[in-house]
N, C-alpha and C positions, 0 to 999 in steps of 0.2 A: 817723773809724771805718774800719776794714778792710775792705774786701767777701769774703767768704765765696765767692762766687759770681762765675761770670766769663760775663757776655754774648755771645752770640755770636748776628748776623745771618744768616738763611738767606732770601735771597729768594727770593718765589714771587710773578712776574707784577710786579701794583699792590701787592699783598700783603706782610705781612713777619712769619714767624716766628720768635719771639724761643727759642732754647734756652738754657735754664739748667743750666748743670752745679753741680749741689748733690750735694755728698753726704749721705743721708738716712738717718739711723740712727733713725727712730721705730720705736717698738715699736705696732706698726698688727698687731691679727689682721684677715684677711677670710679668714672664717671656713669653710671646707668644710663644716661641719657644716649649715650654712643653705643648699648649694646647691640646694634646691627652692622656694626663694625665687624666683627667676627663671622659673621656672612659671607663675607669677604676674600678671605684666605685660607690657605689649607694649615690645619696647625697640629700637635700632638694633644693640646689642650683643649679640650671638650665641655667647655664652658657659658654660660650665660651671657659672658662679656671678655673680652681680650683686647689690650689696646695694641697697639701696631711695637714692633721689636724695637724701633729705634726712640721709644717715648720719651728719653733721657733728650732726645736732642730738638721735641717739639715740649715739652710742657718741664717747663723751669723749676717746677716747685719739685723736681726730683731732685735736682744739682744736690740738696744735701746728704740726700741719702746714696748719693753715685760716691760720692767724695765719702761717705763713710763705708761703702763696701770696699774702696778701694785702700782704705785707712787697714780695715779688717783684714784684707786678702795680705797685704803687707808686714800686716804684727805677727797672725799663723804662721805666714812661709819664714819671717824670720824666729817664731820662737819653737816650732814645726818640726820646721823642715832645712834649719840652720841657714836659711837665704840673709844673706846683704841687703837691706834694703836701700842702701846706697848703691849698688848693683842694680837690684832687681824691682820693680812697682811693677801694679798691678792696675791697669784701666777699665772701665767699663768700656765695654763693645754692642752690647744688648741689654735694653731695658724694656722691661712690660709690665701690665700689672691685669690681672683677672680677677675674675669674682664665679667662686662656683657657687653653686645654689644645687638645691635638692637634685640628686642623681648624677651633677656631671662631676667629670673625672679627667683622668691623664692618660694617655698610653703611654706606653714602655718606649721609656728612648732616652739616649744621652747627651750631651751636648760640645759634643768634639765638634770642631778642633778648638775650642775654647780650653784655656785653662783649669781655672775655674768657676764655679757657679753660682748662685746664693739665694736665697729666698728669705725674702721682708714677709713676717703673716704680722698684716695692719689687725685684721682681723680673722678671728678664728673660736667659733662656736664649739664646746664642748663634744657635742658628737659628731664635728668633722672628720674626715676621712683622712688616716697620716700620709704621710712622702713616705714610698716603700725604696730599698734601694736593693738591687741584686735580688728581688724578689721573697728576703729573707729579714731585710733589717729597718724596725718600721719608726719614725719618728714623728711623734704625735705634736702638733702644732699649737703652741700657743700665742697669744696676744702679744704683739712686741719682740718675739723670738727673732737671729735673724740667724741662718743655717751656711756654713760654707760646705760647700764641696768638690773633689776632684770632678772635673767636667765627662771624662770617660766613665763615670760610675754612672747606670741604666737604671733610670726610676720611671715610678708611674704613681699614679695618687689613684686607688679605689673610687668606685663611685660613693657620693659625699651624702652623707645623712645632713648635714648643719652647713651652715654658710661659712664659708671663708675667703677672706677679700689678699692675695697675695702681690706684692713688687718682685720680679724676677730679675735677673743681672747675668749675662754673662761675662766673664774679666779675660783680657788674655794679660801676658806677664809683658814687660817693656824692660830689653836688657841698658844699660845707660854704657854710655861711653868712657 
């Protein structure tokens, strides 16, 4: 079969994030109409809008893109990190999707005990503000891009000059019998 998608290593330290370049044509609303949603809760994401963690399990029109983080988490750890994928898959557990707008940002924090993690940017204006990770290794975001990474790696996103509209995921691993 073809790969669709082309791996590319970015080390950081002991660390290693994996970026996927995918191009993503889902038809994903996150929805402006809901941003008083984010009112709501205490989050690391300091945004205009954030939908609720579990969005994969109310709004349908993610199923494809769960099923293809979990496609992705499965091809890296096997071509990686020498995992079995007849052993080992990889599930979404957390889904979200934000939209930053002028000035908001992320604080610093990681996503243990998850696996790992991924980030869909639907969209991403030119002089948005990257995904930093370790405070040192900065990954500038574009259109369609979708990012993996180990869930213990500490990121945060600067406050954002341009808009960018992201799907977040967290995976944990599923060992099989």
């Amino acid at each position: 079969t073809k790969c669709l998608f082309d791996f590319r290593f970015i080390s950081s330290g002991l660390s290693v994030i994996i970026c996927i370049s995918v191009l993503l044509t889902f038809s994903i609303e996150i929805s402006p109409s809901m941003r008083t949603l984010s009112e709501y809760f205490v989050s690391n994401v300091k945004s205009v809008y954030m939908s609720p963690w579990v969005s994969h399990l109310i709004n349908p029109k993610l199923g494809p893109l769960c099923r293809l983080a979990e496609s992705l988490c499965s091809e890296a750890a096997k071509m990686h990190w020498n995992v079995d994928p007849k052993v080992v898959s990889f599930k979404v557990w957390n889904c979200w999707g934000a939209i930053y707008e002028t000035a908001d940002h992320m604080v610093s924090h990681s996503h243990f005990p998850s696996d790992l993690s991924c980030v869909a940017y639907l969209e991403a204006e030119k002089n948005c503000a990257p995904i930093v990770f370790d405070n040192h290794l900065q990954v500038n975001p574009v259109p369609g891009a979708f990012i993996v990474f180990p869930s213990i790696l500490f990121h945060h996103v600067p406050k954002t000059s341009g808009k960018r509209t992201i799907v977040a995921l967290n995976m944990h691993k599923e060992v099989k019998a």
